[in-house]
TIVO-2410 file (N, C-alpha, C; in nm, 3 decimals):
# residues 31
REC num residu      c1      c2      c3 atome chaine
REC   1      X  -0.746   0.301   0.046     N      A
REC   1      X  -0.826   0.400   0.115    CA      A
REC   1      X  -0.753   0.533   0.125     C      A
REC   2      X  -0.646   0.482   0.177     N      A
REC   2      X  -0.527   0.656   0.153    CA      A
REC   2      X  -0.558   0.711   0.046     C      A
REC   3      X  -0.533   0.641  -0.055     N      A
REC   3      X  -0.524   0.693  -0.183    CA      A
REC   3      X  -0.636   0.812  -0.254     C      A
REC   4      X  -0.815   0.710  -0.211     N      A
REC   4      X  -0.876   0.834  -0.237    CA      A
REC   4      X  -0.893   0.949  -0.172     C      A
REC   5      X  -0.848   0.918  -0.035     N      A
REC   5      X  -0.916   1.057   0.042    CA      A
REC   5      X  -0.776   1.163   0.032     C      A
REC   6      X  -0.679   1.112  -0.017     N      A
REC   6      X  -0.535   1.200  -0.058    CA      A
REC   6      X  -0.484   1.194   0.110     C      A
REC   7      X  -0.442   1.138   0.150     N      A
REC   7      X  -0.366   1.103   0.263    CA      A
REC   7      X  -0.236   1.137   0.260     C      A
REC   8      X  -0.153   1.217   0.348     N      A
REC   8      X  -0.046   1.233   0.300    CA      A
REC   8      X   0.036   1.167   0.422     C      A
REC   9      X   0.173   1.119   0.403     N      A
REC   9      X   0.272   1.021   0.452    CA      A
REC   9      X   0.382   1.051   0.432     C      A
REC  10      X   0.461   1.034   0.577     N      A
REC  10      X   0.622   1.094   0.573    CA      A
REC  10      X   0.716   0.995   0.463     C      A
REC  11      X   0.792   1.051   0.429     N      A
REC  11      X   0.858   1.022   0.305    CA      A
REC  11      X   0.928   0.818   0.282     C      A
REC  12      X   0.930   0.839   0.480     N      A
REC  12      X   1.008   0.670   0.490    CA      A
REC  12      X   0.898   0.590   0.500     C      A
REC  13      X   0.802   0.574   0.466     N      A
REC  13      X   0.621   0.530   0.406    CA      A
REC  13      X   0.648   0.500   0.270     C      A
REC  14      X   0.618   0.378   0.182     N      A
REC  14      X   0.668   0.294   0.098    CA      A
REC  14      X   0.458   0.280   0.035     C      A
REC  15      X   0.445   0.328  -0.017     N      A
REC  15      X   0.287   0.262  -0.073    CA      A
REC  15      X   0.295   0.212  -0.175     C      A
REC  16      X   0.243   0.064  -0.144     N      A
REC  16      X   0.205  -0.015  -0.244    CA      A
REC  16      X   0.088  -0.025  -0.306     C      A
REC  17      X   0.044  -0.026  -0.450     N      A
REC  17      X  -0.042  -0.043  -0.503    CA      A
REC  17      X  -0.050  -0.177  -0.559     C      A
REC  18      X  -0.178  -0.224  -0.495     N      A
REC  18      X  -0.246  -0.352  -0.542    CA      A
REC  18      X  -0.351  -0.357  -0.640     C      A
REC  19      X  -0.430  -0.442  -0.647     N      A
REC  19      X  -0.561  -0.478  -0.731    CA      A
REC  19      X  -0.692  -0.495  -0.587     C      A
REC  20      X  -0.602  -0.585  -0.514     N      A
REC  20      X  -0.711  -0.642  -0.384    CA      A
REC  20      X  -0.596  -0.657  -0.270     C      A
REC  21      X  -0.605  -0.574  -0.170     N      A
REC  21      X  -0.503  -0.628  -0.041    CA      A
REC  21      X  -0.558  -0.784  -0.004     C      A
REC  22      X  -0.688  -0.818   0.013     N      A
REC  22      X  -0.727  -0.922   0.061    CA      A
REC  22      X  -0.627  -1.071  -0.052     C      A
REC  23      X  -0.608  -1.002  -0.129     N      A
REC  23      X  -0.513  -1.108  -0.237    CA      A
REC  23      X  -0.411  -1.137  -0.207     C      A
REC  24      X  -0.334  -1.007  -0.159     N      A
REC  24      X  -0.223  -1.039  -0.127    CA      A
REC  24      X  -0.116  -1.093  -0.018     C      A
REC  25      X  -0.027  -1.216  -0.022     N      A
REC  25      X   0.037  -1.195   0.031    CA      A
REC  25      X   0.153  -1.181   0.114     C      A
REC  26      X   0.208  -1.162   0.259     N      A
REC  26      X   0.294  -1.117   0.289    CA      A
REC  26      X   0.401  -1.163   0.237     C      A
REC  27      X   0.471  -1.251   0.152     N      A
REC  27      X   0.539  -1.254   0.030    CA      A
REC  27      X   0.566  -1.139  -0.046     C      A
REC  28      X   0.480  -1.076  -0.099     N      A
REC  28      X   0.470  -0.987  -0.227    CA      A
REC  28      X   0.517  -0.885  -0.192     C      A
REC  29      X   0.467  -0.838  -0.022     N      A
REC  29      X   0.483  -0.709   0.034    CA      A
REC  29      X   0.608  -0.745   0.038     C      A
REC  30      X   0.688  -0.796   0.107     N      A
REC  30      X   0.809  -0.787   0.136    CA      A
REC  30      X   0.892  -0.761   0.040     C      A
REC  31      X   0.878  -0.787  -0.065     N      A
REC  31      X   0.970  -0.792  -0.196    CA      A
REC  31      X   1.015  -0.623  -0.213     C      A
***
Protein backbone atom coordinates (compact mmCIF):
# COMPACT_ATOMS: atom_id res chain seq x y z
CA UNK A 1 0.00 0.00 0.00
CA UNK A 2 3.04 2.40 0.79
CA UNK A 3 4.34 1.65 -2.24
CA UNK A 4 1.55 2.97 -4.50
CA UNK A 5 0.55 6.00 -2.85
CA UNK A 6 4.65 6.85 -2.64
CA UNK A 7 4.88 6.91 1.12
CA UNK A 8 7.91 8.11 2.33
CA UNK A 9 9.92 6.46 5.52
CA UNK A 10 12.82 7.39 7.75
CA UNK A 11 15.83 5.72 6.55
CA UNK A 12 15.95 2.94 9.75
CA UNK A 13 12.46 1.51 7.89
CA UNK A 14 13.59 -1.74 6.05
CA UNK A 15 10.66 -2.43 3.15
CA UNK A 16 10.05 -5.56 2.12
CA UNK A 17 8.67 -6.57 -1.04
CA UNK A 18 6.42 -9.51 -1.31
CA UNK A 19 3.98 -11.17 -3.85
CA UNK A 20 1.09 -11.52 -0.94
CA UNK A 21 1.79 -10.36 2.84
CA UNK A 22 -1.13 -12.70 3.68
CA UNK A 23 1.58 -15.52 2.45
CA UNK A 24 3.96 -14.65 4.36
CA UNK A 25 5.52 -15.72 7.21
CA UNK A 26 7.08 -14.26 10.25
CA UNK A 27 10.03 -16.52 9.35
CA UNK A 28 10.78 -14.81 6.07
CA UNK A 29 10.43 -11.33 7.61
CA UNK A 30 12.92 -11.88 10.01
CA UNK A 31 15.58 -13.09 7.76
Amino acid sequence: MAGTIRAQYPSSIRTVLVPCSGRVGSDVIMR
